[in-house]
Backbone as CSV, one residue per row, in Angstrom:
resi,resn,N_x,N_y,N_z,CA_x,CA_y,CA_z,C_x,C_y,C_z
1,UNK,74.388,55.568,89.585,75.757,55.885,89.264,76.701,55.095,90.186
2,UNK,76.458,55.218,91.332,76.928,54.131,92.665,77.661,52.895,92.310
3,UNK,76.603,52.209,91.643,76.444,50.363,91.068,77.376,50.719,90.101
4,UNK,76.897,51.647,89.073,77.643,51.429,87.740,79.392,51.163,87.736
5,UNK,79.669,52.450,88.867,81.039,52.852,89.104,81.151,51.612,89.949
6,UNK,80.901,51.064,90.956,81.283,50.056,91.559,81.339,48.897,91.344
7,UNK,80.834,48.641,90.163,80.410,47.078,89.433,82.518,47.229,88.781
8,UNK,82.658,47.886,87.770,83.927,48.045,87.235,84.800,49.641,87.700
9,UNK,85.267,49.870,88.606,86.510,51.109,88.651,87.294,51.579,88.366
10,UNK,87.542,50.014,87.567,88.862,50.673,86.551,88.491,51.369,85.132
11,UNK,86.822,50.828,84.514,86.393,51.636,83.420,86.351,52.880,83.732
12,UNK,85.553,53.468,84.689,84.906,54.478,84.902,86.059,55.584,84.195
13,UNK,85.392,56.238,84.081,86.160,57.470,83.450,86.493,58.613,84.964
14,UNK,85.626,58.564,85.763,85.352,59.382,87.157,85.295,58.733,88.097
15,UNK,86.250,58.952,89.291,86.336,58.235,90.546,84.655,58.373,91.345
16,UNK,84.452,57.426,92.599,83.155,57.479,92.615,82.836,58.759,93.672
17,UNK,84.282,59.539,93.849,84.192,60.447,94.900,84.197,61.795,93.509
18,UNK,84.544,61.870,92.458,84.142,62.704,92.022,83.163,62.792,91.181
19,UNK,82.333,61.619,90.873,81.064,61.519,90.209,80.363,62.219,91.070
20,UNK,80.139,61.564,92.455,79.100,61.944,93.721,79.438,63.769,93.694
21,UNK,80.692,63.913,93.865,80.648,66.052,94.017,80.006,66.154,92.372
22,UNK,80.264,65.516,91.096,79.985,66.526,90.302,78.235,66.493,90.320
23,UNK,77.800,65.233,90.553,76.467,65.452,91.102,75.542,66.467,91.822
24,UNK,76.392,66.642,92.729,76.211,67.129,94.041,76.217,69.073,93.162
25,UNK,77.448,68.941,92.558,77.598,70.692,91.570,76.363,70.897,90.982
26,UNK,76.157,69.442,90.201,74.903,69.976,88.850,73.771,70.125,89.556
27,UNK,73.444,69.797,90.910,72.365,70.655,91.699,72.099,71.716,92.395
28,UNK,73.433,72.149,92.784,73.575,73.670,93.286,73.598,74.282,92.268
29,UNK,73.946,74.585,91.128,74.096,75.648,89.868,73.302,75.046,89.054
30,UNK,72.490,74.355,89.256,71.178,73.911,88.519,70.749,75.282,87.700
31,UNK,70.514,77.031,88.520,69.961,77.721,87.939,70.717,78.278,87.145
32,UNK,71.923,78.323,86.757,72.411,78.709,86.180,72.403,78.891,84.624
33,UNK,71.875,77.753,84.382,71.622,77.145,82.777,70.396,78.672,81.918
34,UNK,71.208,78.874,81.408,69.766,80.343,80.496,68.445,79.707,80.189
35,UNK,67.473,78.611,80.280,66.506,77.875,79.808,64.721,79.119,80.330
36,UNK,65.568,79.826,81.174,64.185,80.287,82.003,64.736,82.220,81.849
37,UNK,64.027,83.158,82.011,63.967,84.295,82.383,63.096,84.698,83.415
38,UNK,63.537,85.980,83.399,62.605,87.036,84.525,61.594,87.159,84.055
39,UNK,60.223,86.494,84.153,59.335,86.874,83.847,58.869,88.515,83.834
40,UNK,59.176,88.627,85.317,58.827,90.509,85.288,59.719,91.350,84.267
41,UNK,60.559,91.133,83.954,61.160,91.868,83.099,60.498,91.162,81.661
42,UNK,60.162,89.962,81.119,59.723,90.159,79.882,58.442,90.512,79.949
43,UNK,57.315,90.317,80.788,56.246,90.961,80.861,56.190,92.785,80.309
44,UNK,57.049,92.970,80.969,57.197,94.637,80.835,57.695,94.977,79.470
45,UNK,58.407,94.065,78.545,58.744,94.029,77.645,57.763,93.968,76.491
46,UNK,56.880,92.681,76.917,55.249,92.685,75.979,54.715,93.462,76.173
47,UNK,54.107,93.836,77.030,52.726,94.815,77.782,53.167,96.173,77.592
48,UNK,54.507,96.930,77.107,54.998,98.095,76.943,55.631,98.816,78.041
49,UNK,55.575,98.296,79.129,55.954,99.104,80.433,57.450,99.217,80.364
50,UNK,58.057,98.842,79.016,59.592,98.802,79.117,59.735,100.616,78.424
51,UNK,58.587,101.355,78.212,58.888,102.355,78.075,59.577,103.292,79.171
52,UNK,58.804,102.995,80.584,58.959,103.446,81.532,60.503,103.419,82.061
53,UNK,61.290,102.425,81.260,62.657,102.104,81.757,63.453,102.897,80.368
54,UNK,62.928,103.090,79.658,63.353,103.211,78.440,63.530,105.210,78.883
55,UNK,62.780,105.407,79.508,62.634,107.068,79.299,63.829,107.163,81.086
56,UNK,64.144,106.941,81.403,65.111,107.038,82.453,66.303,107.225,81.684
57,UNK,67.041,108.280,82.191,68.724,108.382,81.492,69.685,107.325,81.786
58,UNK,69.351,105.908,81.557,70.426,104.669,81.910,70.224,103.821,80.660
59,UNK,71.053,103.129,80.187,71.189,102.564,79.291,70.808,101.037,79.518
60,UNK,70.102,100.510,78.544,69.004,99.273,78.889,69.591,98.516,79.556
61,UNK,71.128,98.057,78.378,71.414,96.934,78.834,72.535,96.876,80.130
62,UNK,72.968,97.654,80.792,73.554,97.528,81.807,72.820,97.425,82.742
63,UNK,71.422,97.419,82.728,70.119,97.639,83.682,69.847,96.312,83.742
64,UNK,69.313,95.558,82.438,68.625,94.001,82.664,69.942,93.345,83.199
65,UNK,71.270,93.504,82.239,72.625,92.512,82.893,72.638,92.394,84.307
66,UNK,72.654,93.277,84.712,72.922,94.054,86.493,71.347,92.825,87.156
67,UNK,70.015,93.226,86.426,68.947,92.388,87.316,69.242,91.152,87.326
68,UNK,69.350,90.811,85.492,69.555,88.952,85.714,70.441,88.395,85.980
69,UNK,71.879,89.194,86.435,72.928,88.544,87.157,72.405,88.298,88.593
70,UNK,71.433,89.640,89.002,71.599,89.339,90.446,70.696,87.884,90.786
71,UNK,69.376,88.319,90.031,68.380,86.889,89.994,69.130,85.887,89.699
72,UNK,69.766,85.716,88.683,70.464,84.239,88.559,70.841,84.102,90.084
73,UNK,72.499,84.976,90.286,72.925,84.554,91.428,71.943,84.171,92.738
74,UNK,71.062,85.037,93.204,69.938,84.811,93.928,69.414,83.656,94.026
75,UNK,68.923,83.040,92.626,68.202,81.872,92.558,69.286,80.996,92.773
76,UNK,70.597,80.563,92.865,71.384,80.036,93.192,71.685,79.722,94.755
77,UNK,71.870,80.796,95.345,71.773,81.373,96.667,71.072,80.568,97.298
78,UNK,69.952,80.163,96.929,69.021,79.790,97.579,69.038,78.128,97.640
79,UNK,69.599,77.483,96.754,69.708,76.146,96.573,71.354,76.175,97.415
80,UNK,72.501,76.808,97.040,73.248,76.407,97.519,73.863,76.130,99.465
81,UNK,73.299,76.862,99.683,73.404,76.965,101.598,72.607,75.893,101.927
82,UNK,71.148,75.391,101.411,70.907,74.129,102.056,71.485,73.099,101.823
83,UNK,72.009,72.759,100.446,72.608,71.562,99.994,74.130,71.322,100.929
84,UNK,74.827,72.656,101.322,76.137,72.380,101.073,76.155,72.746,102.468
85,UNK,75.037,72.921,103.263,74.964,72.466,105.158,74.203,70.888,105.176
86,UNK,72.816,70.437,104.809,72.828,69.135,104.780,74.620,68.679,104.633
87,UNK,75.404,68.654,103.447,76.144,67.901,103.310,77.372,67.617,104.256
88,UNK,77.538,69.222,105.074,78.446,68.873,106.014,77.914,68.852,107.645
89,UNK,77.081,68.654,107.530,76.273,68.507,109.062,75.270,66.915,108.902
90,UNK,74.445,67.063,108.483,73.736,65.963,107.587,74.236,64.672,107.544
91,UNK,75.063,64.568,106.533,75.464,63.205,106.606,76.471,62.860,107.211
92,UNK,77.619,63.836,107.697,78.914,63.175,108.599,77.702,62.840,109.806
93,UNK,76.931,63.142,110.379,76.120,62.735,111.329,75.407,61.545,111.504
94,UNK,75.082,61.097,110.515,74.416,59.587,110.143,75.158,58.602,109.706
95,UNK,76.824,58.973,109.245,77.690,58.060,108.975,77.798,57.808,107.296
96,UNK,77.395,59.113,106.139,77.329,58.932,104.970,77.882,60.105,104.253
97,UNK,79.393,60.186,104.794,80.271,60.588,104.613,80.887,60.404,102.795
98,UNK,80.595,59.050,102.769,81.182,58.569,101.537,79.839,59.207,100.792
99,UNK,78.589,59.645,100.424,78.482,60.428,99.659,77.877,61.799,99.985
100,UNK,78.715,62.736,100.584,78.682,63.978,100.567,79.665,64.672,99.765
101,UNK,79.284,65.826,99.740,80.236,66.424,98.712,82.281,67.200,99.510
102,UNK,82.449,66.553,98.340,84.236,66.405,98.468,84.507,68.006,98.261
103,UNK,85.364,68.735,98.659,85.738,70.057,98.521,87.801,69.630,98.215
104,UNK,87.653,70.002,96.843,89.060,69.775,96.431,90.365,70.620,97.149
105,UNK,91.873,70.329,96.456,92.586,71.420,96.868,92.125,73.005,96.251
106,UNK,93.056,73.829,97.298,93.144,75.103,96.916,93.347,75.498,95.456
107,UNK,94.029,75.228,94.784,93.919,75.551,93.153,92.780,75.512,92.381
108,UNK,92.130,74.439,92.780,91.304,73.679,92.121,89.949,74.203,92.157
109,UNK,90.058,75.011,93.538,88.908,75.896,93.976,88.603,77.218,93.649
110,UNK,90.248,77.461,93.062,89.901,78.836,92.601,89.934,78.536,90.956
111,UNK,89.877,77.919,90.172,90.012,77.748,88.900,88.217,77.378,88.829
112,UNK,87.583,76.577,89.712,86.573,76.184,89.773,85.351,77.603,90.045
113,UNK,85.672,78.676,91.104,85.236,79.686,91.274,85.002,80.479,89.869
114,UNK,86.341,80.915,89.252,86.804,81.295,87.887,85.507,80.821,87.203
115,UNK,85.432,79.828,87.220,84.534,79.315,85.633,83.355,79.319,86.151
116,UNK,83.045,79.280,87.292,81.489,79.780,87.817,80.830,81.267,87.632
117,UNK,81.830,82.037,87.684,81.863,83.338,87.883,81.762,83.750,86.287
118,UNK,82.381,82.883,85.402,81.933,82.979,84.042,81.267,82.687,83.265
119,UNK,79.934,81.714,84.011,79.241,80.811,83.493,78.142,81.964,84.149
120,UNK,77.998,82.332,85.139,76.831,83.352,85.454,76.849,84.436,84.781
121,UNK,78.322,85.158,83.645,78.355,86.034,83.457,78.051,85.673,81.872
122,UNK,78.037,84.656,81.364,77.699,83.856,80.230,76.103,83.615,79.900
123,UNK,75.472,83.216,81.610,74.288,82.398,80.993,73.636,84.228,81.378
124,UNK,73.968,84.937,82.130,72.968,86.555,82.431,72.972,87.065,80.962
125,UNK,74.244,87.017,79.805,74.342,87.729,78.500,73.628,86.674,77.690
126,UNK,72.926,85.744,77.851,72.475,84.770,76.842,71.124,85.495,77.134
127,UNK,70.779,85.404,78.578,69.197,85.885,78.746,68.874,87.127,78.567
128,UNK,69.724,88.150,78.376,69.912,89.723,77.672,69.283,89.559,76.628
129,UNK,70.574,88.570,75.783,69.857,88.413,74.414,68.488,88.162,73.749
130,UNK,67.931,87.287,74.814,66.446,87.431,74.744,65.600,87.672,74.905
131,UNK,66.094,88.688,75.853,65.224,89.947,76.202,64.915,91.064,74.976
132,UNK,66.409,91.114,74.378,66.999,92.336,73.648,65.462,91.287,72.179
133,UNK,65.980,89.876,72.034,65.250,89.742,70.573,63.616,90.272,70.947
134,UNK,63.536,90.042,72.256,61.835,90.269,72.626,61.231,91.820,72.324
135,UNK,62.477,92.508,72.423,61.978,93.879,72.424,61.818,94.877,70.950
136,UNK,62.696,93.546,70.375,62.340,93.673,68.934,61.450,93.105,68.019
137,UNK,60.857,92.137,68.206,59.748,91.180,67.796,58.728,90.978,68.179
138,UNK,58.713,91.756,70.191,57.378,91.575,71.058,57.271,90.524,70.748
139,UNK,57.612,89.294,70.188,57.017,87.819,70.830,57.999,87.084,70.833
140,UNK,58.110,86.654,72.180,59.586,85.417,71.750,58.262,83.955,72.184
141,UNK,57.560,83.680,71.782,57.032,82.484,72.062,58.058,81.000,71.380
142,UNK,58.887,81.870,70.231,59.688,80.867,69.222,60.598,80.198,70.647
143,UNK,61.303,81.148,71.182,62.349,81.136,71.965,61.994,80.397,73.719
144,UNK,60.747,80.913,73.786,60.755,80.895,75.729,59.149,79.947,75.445
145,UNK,58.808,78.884,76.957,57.858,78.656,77.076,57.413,79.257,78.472
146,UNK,56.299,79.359,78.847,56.111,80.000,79.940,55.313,78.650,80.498
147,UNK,55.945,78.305,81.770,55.563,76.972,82.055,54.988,77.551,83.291
């Protein structure tokens, strides 16, 4: 991306300081994307143990929303604190400043928060949904691979 943007700057559609952060984004919220589930929760879903949740006085789906928000966020958690200390300890230290990640103005950060905060609350109701089709079909093999 480097070369490409630096060969012509005036094509580019993205400066090479915001190619490098949006880079730098699509690897911290990497988990975000619905492609994967909780295994433990669809297991329990095949194998029947979703009775056991089923006979508790709480209602399903505020139960899985509540887990796979937290797992999403979690699995996030975990990528984001190393990436985004490498980037400000890391490379201002070695002199590779020019590609660490850029932290915009204040507006920009909270409009950016905003749509994160809706994209976890987006991709947790996508993976509901396929929980919810699993519990009706017992097989989502159509839907999920188990890699």
């Amino acid at each position: 991306m480097y070369a490409f943007i630096a060969s012509n700057p005036t094509d580019s559609p993205m400066t090479l300081g915001a190619t490098i952060t949006y880079i730098w984004i699509t690897q911290i919220f990497f988990s975000i994307i619905p492609w994967n589930v909780n295994w433990d929760e669809m297991n329990a879903i095949t194998s029947g143990n979703i009775v056991y949740e089923l006979a508790k006085p709480i209602d399903l789906f505020p139960l899985f929303f509540s887990k796979t928000l937290a797992w999403r966020f979690g699995s996030s958690i975990v990528r984001v604190v190393p990436i985004v200390l490498f980037n400000l300890i890391v490379f201002p230290m070695f002199g590779f400043q020019e590609y660490a990640l850029k932290i915009p103005d204040g507006k920009y950060v909270l409009f950016f928060l905003c749509s994160i905060f809706l994209a976890y609350i987006l991709s947790s109701m996508i993976t509901v949904f396929l929980y919810s089709i699993t519990l009706y079909t017992i097989d989502a093999s159509n839907f999920l691979r188990d890699y």
